[in-house]
C-alpha positions in Angstrom: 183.3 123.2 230.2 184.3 121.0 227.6 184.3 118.0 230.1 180.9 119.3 231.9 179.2 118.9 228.2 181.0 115.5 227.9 180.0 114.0 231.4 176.3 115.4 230.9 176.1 113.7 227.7 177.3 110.3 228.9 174.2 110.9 231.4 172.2 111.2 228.9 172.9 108.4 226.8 172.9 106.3 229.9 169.4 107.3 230.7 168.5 106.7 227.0 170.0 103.0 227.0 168.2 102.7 230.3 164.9 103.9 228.9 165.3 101.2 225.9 166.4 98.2 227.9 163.5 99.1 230.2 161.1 99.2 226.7 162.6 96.2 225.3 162.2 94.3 228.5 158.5 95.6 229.0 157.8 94.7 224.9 159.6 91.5 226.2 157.3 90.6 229.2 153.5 91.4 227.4 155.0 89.4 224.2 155.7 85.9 226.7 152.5 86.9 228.7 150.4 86.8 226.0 151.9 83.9 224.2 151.2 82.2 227.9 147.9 83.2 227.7 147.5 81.6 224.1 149.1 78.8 225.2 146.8 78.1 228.3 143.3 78.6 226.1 144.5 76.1 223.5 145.2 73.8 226.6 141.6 74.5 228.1 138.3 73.2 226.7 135.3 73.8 226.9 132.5 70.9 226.6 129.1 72.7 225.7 126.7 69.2 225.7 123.4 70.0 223.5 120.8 68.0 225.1 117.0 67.8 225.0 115.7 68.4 228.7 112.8 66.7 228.8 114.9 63.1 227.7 114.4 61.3 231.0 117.0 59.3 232.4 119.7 60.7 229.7 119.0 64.0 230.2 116.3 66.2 232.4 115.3 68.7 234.9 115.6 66.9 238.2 113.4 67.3 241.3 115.7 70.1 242.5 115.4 72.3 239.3 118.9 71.1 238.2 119.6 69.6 234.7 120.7 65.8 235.5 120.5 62.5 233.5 123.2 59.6 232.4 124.7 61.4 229.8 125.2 64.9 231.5 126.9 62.7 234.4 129.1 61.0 231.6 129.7 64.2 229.9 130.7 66.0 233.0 133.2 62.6 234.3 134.7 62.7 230.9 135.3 66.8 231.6 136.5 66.1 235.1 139.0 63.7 233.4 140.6 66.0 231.6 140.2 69.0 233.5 137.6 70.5 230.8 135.0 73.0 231.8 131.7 71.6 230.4 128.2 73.5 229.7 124.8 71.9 229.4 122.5 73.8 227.0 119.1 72.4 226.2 118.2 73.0 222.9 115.4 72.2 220.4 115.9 69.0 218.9 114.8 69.9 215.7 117.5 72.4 215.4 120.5 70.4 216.7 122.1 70.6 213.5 122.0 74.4 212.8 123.5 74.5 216.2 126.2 71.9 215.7 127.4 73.7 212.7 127.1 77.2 214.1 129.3 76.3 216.8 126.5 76.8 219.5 127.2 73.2 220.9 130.1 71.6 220.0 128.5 68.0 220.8 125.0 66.1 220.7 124.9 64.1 224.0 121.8 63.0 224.9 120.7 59.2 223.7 121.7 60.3 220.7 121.4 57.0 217.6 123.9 56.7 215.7 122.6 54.2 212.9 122.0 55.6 209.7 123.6 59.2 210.8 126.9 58.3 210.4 127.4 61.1 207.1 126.1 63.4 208.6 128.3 63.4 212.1 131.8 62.6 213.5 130.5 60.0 216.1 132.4 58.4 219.2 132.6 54.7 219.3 129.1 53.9 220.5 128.4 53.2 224.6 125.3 52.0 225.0 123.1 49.3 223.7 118.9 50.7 222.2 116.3 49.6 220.8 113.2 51.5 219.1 110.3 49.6 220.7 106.6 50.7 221.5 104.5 51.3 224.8 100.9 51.0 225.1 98.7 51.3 228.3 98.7 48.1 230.2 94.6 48.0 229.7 94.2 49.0 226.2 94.4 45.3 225.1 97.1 45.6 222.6 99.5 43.0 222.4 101.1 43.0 219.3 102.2 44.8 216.6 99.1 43.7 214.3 96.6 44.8 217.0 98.1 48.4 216.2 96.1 48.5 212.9 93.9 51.7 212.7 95.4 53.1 215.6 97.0 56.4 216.6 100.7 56.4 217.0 103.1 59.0 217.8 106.6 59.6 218.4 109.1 62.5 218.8 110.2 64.8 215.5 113.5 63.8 214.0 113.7 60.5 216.2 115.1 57.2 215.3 111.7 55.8 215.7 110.5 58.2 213.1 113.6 57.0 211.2 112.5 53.5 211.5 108.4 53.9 210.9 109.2 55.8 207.8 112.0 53.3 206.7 112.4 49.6 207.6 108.8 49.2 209.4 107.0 51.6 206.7 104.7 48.5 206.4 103.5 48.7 209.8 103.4 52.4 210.6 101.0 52.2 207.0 98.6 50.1 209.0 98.7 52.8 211.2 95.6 55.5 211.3 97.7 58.0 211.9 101.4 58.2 212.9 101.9 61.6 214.6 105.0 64.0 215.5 105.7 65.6 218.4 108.4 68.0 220.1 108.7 65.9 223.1 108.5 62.3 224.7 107.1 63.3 227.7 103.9 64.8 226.2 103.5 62.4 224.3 102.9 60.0 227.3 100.3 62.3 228.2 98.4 61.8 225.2 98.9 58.3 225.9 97.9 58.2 229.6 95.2 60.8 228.5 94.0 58.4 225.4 94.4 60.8 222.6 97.1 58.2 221.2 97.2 54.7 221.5 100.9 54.0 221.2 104.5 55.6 221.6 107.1 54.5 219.8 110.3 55.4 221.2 113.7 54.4 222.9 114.2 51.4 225.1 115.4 53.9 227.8 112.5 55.7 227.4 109.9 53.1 227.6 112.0 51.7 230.5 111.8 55.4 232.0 108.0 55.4 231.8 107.3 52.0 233.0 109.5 52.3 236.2 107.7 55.7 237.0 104.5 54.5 236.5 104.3 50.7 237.6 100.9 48.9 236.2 100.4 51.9 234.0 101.9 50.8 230.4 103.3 47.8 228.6 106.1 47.4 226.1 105.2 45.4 222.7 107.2 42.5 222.4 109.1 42.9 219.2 111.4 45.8 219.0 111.5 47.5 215.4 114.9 47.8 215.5 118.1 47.4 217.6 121.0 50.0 217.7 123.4 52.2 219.5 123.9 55.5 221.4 127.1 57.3 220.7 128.0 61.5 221.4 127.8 63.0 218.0 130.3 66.2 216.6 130.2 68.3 213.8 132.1 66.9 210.6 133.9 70.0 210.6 136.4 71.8 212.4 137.7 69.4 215.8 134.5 67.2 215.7 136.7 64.0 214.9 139.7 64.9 217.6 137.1 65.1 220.3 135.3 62.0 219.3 138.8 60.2 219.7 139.0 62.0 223.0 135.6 60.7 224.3 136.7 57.4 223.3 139.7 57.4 225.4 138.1 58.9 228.7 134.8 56.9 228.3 137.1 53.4 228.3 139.3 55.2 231.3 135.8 55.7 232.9 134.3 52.0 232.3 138.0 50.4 233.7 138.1 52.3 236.9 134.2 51.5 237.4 133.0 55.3 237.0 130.4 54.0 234.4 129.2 51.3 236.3 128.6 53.8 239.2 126.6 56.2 236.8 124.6 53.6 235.3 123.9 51.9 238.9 122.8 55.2 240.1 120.1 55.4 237.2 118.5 51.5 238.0 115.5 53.1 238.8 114.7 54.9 235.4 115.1 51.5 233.7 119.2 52.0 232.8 121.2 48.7 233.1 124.8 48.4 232.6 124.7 45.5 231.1 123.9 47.3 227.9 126.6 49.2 228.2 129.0 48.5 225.1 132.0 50.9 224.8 134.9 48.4 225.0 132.9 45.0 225.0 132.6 44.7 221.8 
């Protein structure tokens, strides 16, 4: 009896070691899956581009419905390069802040100025050569900046024309009748085709935009009111200024293996050059 009870315990304590090895193991297995799991999300990024859709040729709705433009076809190269997942979100330009900060968009990419934003934004190196210039229809017999006087201008809210007319060429827009805002450039070459304004001021790209689409339709002034650059903007917090240093680094990968050059060519028609491209020439 005595060696039934022993043999019947050794089974027992067999199955019990058997039991823990098995829960040790398990324990074991979900701790290194998990910490794989970790492991692959820090390695995985996602790119969510804030972008105003109606910001033709950097970013729009094209003719099949699709969001396109030069810099969602940047933004999604410099994804590719790095094996990033990237989201386009059009927002409200107004609010791109709010949404920066929030974490709604983790970048502004979308002809974005850099000059005089720099405290408020980790910025890439810039890429791309603007100016702030102003259209006029062809036939409204304005030539200059002083035939503007009591005229209706307008640009777009927060814009770096705004920037300018209410800083460095405050002279002019005073000459101005009025110098109105609106949410969007492409209504407000509406008002101009329509003749509620008599002038845009806006980006190069834009006016270059507007001119190719409508041949004979508008001029551009000759004197610019200012000259500066484009450059993808990040929060100040939080990774903003590791991703701006990895934008650098796959933008000038892109330019040396001719990607850029490819995406710029395929834009010619909307006015975009490559020769203002600037990332690296500088």
């Amino acid at each position: 009896m005595k060696k039934v009870l022993t043999l019947a315990t050794a089974l027992v304590a067999v199955a019990l070691s058997a039991l823990l090895i098995a829960g040790c193991s398990n324990g074991a297995s979900s701790s290194s899956s998990s910490s794989a799991s970790s492991a692959a999300s820090e390695e995985g990024t996602t790119l969510i581009v804030g972008f105003d859709n109606s910001y033709p040729p950097y970013g729009f709705i094209g003719d099949d419905g699709e969001y396109t433009g030069l810099d969602l076809d940047l933004a999604q190269a410099v994804a590719d390069y790095y094996g990033w997942t990237v989201e386009f979100m059009p927002i409200d330009w107004d609010a791109k802040d709010a949404l920066l900060d929030q974490g709604t968009v983790n970048c502004i990419w979308n002809g974005f100025t850099m000059e005089g934003r720099e405290d408020s934004y980790n910025f890439s190196e810039p890429y791309m050569l603007n100016e702030q210039v102003i259209v006029v229809k062809a036939d409204s017999g304005i030539m200059s900046e002083a035939d503007l006087a009591g005229k209706v201008a307008i640009t777009q809210i927060d814009s770096a024309a705004l920037d300018v007319l209410e800083g460095d060429k405050k002279d002019l827009a005073d000459t101005f009748q009025t110098l109105d805002t609106i949410s969007d450039y492409n209504n407000a070459f509406m008002q101009l085709e329509a003749g509620t304004v008599d002038a845009v001021a806006c980006d190069l790209s834009i006016a270059a935009y507007q001119m190719a689409a409508n041949p004979g339709v508008y001029v551009q002034l000759p004197e610019p009111l200012s000259s500066e650059h484009y450059a993808v903007g990040f929060a100040k917090t939080g990774d903003g200024k590791a991703l701006a240093e990895k934008i650098n680094e796959a933008l000038a990968a892109l330019d040396a293996d001719g990607t850029v050059k490819t995406i710029c060519e395929k834009y010619a028609d909307y006015g975009v050059s490559y020769d203002n491209w600037v990332l690296g020439k500088e």
